[in-house]
N, C-alpha and C positions, 0 to 999 in steps of 0.2 A: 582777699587774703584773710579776711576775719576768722575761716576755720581755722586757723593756726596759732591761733589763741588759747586753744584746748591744752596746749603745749606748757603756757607760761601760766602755773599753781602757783599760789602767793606762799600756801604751808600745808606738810605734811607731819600726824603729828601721831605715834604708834601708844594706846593702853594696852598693856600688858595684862590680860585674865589670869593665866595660868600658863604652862609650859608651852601648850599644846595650842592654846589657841589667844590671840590678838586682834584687836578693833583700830582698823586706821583709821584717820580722820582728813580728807580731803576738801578743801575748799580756795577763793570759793568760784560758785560757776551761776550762768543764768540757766534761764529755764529750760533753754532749747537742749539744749545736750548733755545734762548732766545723769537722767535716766540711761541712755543710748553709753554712757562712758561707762556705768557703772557695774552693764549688763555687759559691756566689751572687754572689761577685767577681770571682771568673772568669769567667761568663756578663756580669755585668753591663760588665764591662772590654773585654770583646770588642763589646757594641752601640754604646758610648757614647763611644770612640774612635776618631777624624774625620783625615782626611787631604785634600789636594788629589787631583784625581784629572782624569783628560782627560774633557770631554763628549761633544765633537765633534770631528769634522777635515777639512779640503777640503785636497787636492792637487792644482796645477796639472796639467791635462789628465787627471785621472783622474776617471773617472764613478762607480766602484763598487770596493769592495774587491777584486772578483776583475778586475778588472783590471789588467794589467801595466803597470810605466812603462819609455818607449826609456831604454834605457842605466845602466838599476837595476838589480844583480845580481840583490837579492831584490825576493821578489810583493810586492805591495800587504798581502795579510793577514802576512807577515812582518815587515814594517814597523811594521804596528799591534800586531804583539806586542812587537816590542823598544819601542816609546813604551810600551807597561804598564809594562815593567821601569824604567821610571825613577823612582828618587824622587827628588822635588822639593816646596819649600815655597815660596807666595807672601807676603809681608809686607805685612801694610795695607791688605790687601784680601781679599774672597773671591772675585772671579772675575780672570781675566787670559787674556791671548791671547801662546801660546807661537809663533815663526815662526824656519824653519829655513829660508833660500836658501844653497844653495853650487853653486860649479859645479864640472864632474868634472873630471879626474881625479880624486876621492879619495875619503876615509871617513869619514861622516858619524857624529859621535859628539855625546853629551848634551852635548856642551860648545859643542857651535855654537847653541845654542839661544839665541834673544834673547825678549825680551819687553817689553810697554808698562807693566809691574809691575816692583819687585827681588822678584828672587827667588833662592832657594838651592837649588841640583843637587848631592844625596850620590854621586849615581855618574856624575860626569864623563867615565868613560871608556867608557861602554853604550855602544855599536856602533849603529848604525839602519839602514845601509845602504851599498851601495858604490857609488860613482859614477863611469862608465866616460866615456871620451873628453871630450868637451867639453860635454857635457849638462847641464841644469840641475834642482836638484831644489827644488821651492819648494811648504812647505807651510804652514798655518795649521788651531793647537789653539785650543780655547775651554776652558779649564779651572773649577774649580770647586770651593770647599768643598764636601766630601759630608755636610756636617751641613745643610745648607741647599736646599731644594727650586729645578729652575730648571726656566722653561717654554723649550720649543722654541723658534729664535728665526729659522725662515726668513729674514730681512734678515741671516743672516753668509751665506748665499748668496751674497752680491753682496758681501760685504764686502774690499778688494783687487782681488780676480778673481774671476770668474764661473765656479763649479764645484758640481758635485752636494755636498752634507752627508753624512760617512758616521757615524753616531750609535754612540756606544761604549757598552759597557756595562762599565766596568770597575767592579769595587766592591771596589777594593781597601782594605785594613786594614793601615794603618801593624804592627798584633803578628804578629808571627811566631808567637809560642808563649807561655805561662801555661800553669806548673805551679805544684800547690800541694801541699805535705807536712807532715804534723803529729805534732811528735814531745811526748813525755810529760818533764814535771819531775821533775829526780832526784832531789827531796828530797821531791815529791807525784806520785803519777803519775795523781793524777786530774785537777790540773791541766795544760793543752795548751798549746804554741805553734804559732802558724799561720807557717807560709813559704811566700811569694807570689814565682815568679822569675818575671818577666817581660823578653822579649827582644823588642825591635821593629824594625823596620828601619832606623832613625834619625834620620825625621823627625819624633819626638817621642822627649823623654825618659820613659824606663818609670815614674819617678815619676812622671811630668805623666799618666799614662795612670791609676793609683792615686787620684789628687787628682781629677781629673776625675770616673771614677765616683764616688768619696765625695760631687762637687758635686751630681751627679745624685741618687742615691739621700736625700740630706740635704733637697733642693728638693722633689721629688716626694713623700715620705713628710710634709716640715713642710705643703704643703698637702692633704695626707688627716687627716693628725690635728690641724690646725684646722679645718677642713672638720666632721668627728666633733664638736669640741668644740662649735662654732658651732652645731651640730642639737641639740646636748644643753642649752646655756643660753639658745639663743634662737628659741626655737621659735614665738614669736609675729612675728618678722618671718623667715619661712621664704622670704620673695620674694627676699630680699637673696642667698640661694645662689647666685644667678646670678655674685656675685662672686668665687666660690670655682673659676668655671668657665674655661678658657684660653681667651688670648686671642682666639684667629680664629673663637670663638663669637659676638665682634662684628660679624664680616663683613671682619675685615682681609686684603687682597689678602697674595700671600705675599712681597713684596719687603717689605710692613711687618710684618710677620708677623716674618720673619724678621731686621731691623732691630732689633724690640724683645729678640727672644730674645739674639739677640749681646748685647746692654744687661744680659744677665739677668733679659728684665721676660717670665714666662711664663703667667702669671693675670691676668685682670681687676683683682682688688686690689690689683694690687701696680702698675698702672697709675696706677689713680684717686687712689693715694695718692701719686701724683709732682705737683712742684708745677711752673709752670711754669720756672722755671730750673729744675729738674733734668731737664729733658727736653731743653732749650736745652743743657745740658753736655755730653749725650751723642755717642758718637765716630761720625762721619759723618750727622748728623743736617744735614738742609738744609732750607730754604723749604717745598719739593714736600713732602716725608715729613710736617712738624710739623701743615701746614694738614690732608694727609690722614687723622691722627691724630683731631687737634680735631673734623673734621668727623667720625667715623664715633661721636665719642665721644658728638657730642649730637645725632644720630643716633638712637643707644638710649638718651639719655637721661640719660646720666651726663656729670660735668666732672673734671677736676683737683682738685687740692688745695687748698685759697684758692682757687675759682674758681667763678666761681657760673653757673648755668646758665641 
């Protein structure tokens, strides 16, 4: 059981550079695995690190990206490159719709952006486009958590004004960079410190990017080694596994799917074991979601907590 030692860090200790970017300080570890830890936080910091990002986008009178607009200096596919460059964060939601109307003469920058969300624009001053004479440039983004799956939604076709969908693939990553270096103790040099710098673009803090994988990797590994446990002491109710297994193995569509995950609730068990008020507590929970919950629960069979079936 020695590898499980990886587990128990004596101290974590955060310098602060600049807004954007932070050096942690982990120690301390022997020889054998503290390169293997350093390069597994690194990998895992880069999946599990979520940003806003554009889905979609319809421009009045534009049919397709290689399409030109009157009175746009730049093309249409130049246009959807400077909308990548922007970071921005929405508050209190996971999806929002970004719309840009100006008319020319002038320069259309991050900062004319409105939305039906609040939200926060770090580079208010990104460029989009230059608008000549009297012209109008009028567009509509559908934006999106990228930690959360969305289905295609043909009705924003029609949504304002009637224009072709042009579908982005941005998969942007709030980190810039993750380095890690490991120097030896001057009083033992077999024992190591790990140094984690992490730089992001500023729409998360690089500690929040730290915290975050530790949530993951701590979630994921406490359901395998209950999971392990659970096969080793109860081997005669081996049917019950099913509870060990996540949730959209129930059949949950992914708007509930993904409702529960933001909640934290990523397993079967950790469902069944909510009572009803605590599911009643949870943040954006309505009518529509709670009935379609209940229903899928006894469905296969299972209830709540105090709930009888």
């Amino acid at each position: 059981m020695k590898f499980i030692n990886i587990f128990f860090i004596n101290k974590i200790s955060i310098k602060k550079i600049s807004f954007f970017r932070s050096i942690l300080r982990i120690e301390t570890f022997n020889n054998s695995y503290c390169d293997s830890l350093g390069n597994f936080l690194r990998r895992t910091m880069f999946l599990t690190t979520f940003c806003f990002v554009i889905y979609c986008i319809k421009i009045y009178k534009v049919l397709s990206e290689y399409d030109n607009i009157p009175g746009i200096l730049e093309s249409t596919k130049q246009i959807i490159l400077n909308l990548e460059s922007i970071i921005f964060n929405v508050l209190e939601s996971n999806i929002a719709y970004l719309i840009i109307k100006k008319k020319g003469p002038c320069i259309i920058t991050a900062k004319d952006i409105f939305s039906d969300k609040k939200i926060i624009i770090y580079n208010p001053n990104q460029v989009i486009a230059h608008v000549n004479n009297s012209n109008y440039f009028f567009c509509i983004m559908k934006c999106y958590h990228n930690s959360f799956k969305i289905k295609k939604n043909e009705n924003f076709k029609f949504f304002i004004f009637d224009s072709n969908i042009i579908y982005l693939n941005f998969n942007n990553n709030p980190i810039i960079n993750i380095n890690y270096y490991i120097k030896s103790k001057f009083f033992n040099k077999k024992l190591k410190i790990l140094f984690l710098d992490i730089e992001t673009n500023g729409s998360v803090f690089p500690e929040f990017c730290f915290k975050n994988c530790i949530f993951y990797i701590k979630k994921y590994f406490d359901i395998l080694f209950n999971t392990i446990g659970y096969k080793k002491k109860q081997k005669k109710y081996v049917k019950n596994f099913i509870y060990y297994k996540p949730i959209e193995f129930l059949g949950f569509d992914n708007h509930v799917s993904n409702f529960l995950k933001m909640n934290n609730i990523f397993s079967i068990i950790e469902l069944i074991n909510l009572s009803k008020k605590d599911l009643e507590s949870f943040n954006f929970i309505n009518l529509s979601l709670y009935n379609k919950i209940i229903k899928i629960l006894k469905k296969n069979k299972l209830n709540l907590k105090n709930e009888e079936y």
